[in-house]
N, C-alpha and C positions, 0 to 999 in steps of 0.2 A: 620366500616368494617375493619377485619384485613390485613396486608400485605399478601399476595401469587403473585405465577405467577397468575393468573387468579384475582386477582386483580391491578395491576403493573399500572402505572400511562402510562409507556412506555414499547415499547412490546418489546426492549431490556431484561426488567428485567421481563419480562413477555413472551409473546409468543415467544420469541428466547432466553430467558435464559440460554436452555441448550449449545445451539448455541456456546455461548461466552462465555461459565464459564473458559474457559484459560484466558482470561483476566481481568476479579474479580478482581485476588489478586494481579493485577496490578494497575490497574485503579480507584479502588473504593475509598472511603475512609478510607479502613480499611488499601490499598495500600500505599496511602500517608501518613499515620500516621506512617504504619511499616519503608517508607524508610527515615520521618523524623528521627527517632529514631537513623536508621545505620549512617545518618549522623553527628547526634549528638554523638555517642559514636565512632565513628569513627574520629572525632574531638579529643574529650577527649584523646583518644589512644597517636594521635600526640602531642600534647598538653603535654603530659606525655611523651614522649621519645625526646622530644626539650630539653639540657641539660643548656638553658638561664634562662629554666620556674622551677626552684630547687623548688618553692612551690606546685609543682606536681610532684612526684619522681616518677622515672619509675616504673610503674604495674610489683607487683608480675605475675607470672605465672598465679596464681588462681584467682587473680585480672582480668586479661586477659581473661580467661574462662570464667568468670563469666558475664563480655560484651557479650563474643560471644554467650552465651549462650541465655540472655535477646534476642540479632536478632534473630539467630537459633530458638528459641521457642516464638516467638512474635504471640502469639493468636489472636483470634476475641476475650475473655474474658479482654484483655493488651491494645486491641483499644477502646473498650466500656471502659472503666476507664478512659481513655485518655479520653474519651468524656464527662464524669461526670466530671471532674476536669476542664473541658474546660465551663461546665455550670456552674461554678461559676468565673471562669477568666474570663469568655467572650472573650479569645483567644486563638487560637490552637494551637499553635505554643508552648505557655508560658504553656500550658498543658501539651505537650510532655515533658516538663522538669523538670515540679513538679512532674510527674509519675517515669521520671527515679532517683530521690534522696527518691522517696516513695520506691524503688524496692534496691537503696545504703543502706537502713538502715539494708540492708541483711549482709553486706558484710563493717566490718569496716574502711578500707584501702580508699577503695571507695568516703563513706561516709565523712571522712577527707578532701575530694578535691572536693565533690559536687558542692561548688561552681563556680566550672571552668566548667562544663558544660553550652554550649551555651555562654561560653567566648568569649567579644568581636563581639558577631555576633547579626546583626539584622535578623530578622526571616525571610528578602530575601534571608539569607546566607545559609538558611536550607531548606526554599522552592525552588530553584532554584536546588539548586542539585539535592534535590529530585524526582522531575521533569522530571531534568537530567535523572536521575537513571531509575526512571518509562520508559522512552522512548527507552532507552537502550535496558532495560529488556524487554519490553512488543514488538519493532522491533524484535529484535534479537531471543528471545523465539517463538513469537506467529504469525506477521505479516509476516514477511520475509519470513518463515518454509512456510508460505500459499500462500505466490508471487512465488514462487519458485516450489511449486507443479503444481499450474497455469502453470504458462511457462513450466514445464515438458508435462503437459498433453496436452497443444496445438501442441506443438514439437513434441509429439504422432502422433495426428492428421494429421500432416504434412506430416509425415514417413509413413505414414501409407496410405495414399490418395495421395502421392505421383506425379502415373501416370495417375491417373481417371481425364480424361480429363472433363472441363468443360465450358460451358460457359458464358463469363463473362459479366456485365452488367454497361454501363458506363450512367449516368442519367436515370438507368433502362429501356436502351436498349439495344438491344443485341451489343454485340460487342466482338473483338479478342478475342479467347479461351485461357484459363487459364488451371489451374488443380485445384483440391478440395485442396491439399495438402499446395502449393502456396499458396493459400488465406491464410491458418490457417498459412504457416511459416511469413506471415508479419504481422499478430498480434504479432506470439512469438518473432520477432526480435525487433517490436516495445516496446513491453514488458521488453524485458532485457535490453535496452536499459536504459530507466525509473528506473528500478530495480537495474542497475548500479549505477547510478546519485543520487540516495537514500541511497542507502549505503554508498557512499563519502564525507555524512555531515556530517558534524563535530557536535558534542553534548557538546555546551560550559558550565560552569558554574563559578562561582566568592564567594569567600566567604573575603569582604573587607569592611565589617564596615556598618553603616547608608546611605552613602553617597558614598562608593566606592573608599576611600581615606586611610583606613587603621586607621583613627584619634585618635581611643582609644587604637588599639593596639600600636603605636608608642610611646603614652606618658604612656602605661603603661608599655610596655619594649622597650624602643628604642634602643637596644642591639642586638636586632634579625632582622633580612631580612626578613620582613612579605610578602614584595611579592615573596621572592622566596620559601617560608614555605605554601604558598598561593599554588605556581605553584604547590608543588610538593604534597600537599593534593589533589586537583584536579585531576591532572592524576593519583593518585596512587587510585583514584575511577574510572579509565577508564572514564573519560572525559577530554575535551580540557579546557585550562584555558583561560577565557575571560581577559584580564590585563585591559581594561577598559569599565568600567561602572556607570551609578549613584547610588541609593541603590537596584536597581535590575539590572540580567541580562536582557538585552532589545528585548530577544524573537526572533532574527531575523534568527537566524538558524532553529525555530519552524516554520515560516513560510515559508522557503526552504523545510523545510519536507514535509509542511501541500500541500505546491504547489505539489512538487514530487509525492508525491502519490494522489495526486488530478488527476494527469497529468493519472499514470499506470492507476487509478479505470474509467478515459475518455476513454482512449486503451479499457480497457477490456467494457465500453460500448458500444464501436462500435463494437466488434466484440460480443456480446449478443445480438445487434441489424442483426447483420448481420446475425450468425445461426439461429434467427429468422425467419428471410426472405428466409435462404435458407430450414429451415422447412416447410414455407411456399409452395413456390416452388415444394416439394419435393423431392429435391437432399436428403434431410440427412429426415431418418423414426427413429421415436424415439422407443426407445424398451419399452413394453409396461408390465408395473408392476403390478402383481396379486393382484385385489383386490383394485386398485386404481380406484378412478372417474374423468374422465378429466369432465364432465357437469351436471348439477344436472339435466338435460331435456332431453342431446343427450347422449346419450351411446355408441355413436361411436368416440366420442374426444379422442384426445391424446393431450392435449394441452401443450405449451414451456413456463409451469408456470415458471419451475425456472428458466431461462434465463430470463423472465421478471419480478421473485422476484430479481432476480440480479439487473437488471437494475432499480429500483425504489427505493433500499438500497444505489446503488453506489450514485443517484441523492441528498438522504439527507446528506449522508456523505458529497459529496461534496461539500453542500451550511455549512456544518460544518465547514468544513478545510478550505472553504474558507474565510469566516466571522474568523476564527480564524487566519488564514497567515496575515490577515490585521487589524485585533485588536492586537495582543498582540505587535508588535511592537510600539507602540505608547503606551507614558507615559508623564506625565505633567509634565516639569521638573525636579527636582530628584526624583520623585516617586507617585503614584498615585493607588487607589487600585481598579480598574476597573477592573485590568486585573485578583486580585483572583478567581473571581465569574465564569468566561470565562477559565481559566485554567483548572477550577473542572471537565469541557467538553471533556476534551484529549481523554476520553474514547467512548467518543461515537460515535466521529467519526471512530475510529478505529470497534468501534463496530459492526456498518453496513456497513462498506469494511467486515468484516470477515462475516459477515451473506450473503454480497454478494458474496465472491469466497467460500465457502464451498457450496451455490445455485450454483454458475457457474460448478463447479467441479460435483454438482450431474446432472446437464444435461449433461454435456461431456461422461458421464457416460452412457446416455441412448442414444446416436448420434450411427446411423449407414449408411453411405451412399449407398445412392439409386440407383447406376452406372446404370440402365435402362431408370432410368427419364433424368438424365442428359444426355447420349445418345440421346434421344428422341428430346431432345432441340436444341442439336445441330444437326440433320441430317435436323430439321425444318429450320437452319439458315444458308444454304450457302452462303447467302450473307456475312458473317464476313469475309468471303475470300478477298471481295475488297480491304481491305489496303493491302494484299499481293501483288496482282496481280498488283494494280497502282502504286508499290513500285517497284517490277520491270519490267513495263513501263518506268518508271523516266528513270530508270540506261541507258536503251536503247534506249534512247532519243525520244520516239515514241511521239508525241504532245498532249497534255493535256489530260494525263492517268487519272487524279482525275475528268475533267470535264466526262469524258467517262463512267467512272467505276457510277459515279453518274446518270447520266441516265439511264446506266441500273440496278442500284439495291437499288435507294435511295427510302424511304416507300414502295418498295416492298418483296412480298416472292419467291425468288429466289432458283428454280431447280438446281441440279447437270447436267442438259443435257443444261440445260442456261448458267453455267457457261463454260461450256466444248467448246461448241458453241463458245465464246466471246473468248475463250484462241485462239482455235483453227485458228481463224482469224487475230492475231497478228502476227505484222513481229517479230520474235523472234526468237534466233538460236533453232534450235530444243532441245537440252539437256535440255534448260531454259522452255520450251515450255512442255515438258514433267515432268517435274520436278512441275510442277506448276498444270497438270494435275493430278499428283497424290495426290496434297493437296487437304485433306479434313477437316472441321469442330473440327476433332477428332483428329486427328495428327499436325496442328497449333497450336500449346504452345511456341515455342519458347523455353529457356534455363528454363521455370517454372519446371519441375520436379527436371532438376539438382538443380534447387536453393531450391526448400520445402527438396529435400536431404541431401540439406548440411546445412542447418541450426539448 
């Protein structure tokens, strides 16, 4: 059977293909092989302008072009090669490097110092960056751009439902009124929040020998400052420099990430679970799309598929990121290669986070709330008035206002001429007394509007 979407072993590269093709030429292995490569001739570069290393004179101009050019124009035809020369090495890394002195025989200058590529470095010096790179690129490009529309669009939400009062549900009873807006701004606060905290990691990498010691660059120029030649290769790739390690870096900022966004894609499953429920309900009526089937039986569905394709994405990703926050930091002494196989996976967690907020994003899309049902709910529930009214009781010292307010309205349905009743008959100055009369159901929110508006 040959490869297609409709064949795909996983419905990443199959039924959500299109889904994810931003992150392909990140993630895949054509991704890892392209950013071995920038690392490896991004080496060379430095390698070549360090004026201790005279056996590599500084790149002509056209020398330099002709690197950039190799990244610049690195194919799917330049990764498949990479992978023929890898089926006779039996390794990939040692692949990448026989491709780049097959592509020097272009370019003589080159070719004369071929051997310095992959100088001194074991192939955790290439994979780690790399890595690096990927994680960079594929936050920064693709993931983040999609956290960020998220949080915009809930913060919509917010602004938007503002003052629609609602009723709010604590153990899925009724209780003190809220607003629709409110609810959506403590998702989005909880969101950026998360979304902060992720962007604040640092992305280490280490390029320092077998063993993290430096041992072959030392005795073969012990002239130069390899770890401050170290530092300054690292950051000049936009990553931090790890100064200590064994012959890999030990993964532990991966799983700061892997938690971080483990943490947002939890956020946004409670609140997928939650417009759920309030679809349920029906506060929010989904807009209904020409030519779609919510049931293959009922023809009257509108069902909250994709908040629940969200939610079933965010749950593999997350047994993803989590299996990987807690494998890759762990290595058997200086080195062990458990963690390549487990690495090759970066993408796929990321993969179903993105399958999940582009599903979130198209329900937000078809949300429209229902301000008649929610009305309905609460003119049902005067009793939520209680914690006002025994609240102030308290202040006026009347004698056990919670015992009071319980008797009259605990598992029951409580009337507006029931509550008026009960006001009515407390010692209370009149201003409080009347003040207390005109609350209803609809106007108890509390500072919630001001706060869904300023968030």
């Amino acid at each position: 059977m040959d490869y297609s979407p409709l064949t795909a072993l996983s419905p990443i590269d199959g039924r959500y293909a299109s889904k994810v093709d931003k992150l392909r030429p990140i993630f895949s292995e054509y991704g890892l092989l392209r950013y071995r490569v920038i690392v490896e001739i991004k080496w060379l570069i430095l390698l070549s302008n360090c004026n201790e290393i005279y056996e590599v004179p500084k790149l002509s101009r056209d020398s330099e072009q002709f690197l950039t050019a190799i990244i610049d124009n690195f194919s799917e035809q330049q990764a498949q090669r990479i992978k023929e020369i890898e089926k006779i090495t039996n390794h990939d890394v040692k692949a990448v490097e026989y491709c780049l002195k097959e592509q020097f025989k272009n370019c003589p200058e080159l070719l004369n110092i071929s051997e310095f590529i992959h100088f001194a470095c074991t192939s955790e010096d290439i994979n780690n960056l790399a890595y690096g790179l990927m994680l960079k690129d594929g936050l920064g490009q693709v993931i983040f751009l999609q956290m960020e529309l998220l949080i915009e669009q809930i913060q919509d939400l917010a602004h938007r439902y503002q003052q629609i009062s609602m009723l709010a549900r604590t153990h899925g009873q009724p209780a003190s009124p809220t607003t629709l807006g409110k609810e959506m701004s403590n998702f989005a606060y909880r969101l950026i929040l998360q979304y902060e905290k992720i962007k604040e990691i640092s992305i280490y990498g280490k390029i320092n020998g077998a063993t993290g010691n430096y041992n072959a660059h030392q005795v073969a120029y012990p002239e130069i400052n390899w770890l401050e030649l170290s530092h300054n290769f690292i950051t000049q790739l936009g990553l931090s420099w790890n100064q200590y390690t064994t012959q890999i870096e030990p993964h532990d900022y991966m799983g700061e990430i892997f938690h971080g966004i483990s943490r947002f894609n939890s956020i946004l499953l409670d609140f997928c679970r939650d417009i759920w429920g309030y679809i349920a309900l029906g506060y929010f009526k989904q807009k209904v799309i020409e030519n779609e089937v919510g049931s293959s039986t009922m023809p009257h569905k509108v069902n909250p598929i994709d908040f629940e394709n969200a939610e079933g994405n965010i749950g593999i990703a997350n047994a993803i990121f989590t299996y990987l926050a807690e494998k890759l930091p762990i290595s058997r002494w200086q080195r062990d290669l458990s963690d390549s196989t487990v690495l090759r996976n970066l993408g796929v967690g990321f993969a179903h986070s993105l399958v999940a907020y582009q599903a979130t994003l198209r329900g937000i899309q078809k949300l429209e709330a229902h301000q008649i049902q929610m009305d309905n709910d609460l003119e049902a529930n005067w009793e939520v008035l209680s914690e006002a009214i025994q609240t102030v009781m308290r202040r006026y010292g009347i004698p056990e206002p919670y015992e009071k307010l319980k008797q009259v309205t605990r598992g029951k349905k409580i009337t507006l001429p029931h509550l008026q009743e009960f006001i009515s008959s407390l010692d209370l100055p009149l201003d409080t007394k009347e003040r207390l009369l005109k609350l209803t159901p609809h106007n108890y929110i509390g500072y919630a509007a001001q706060l869904a508006k300023e968030i």
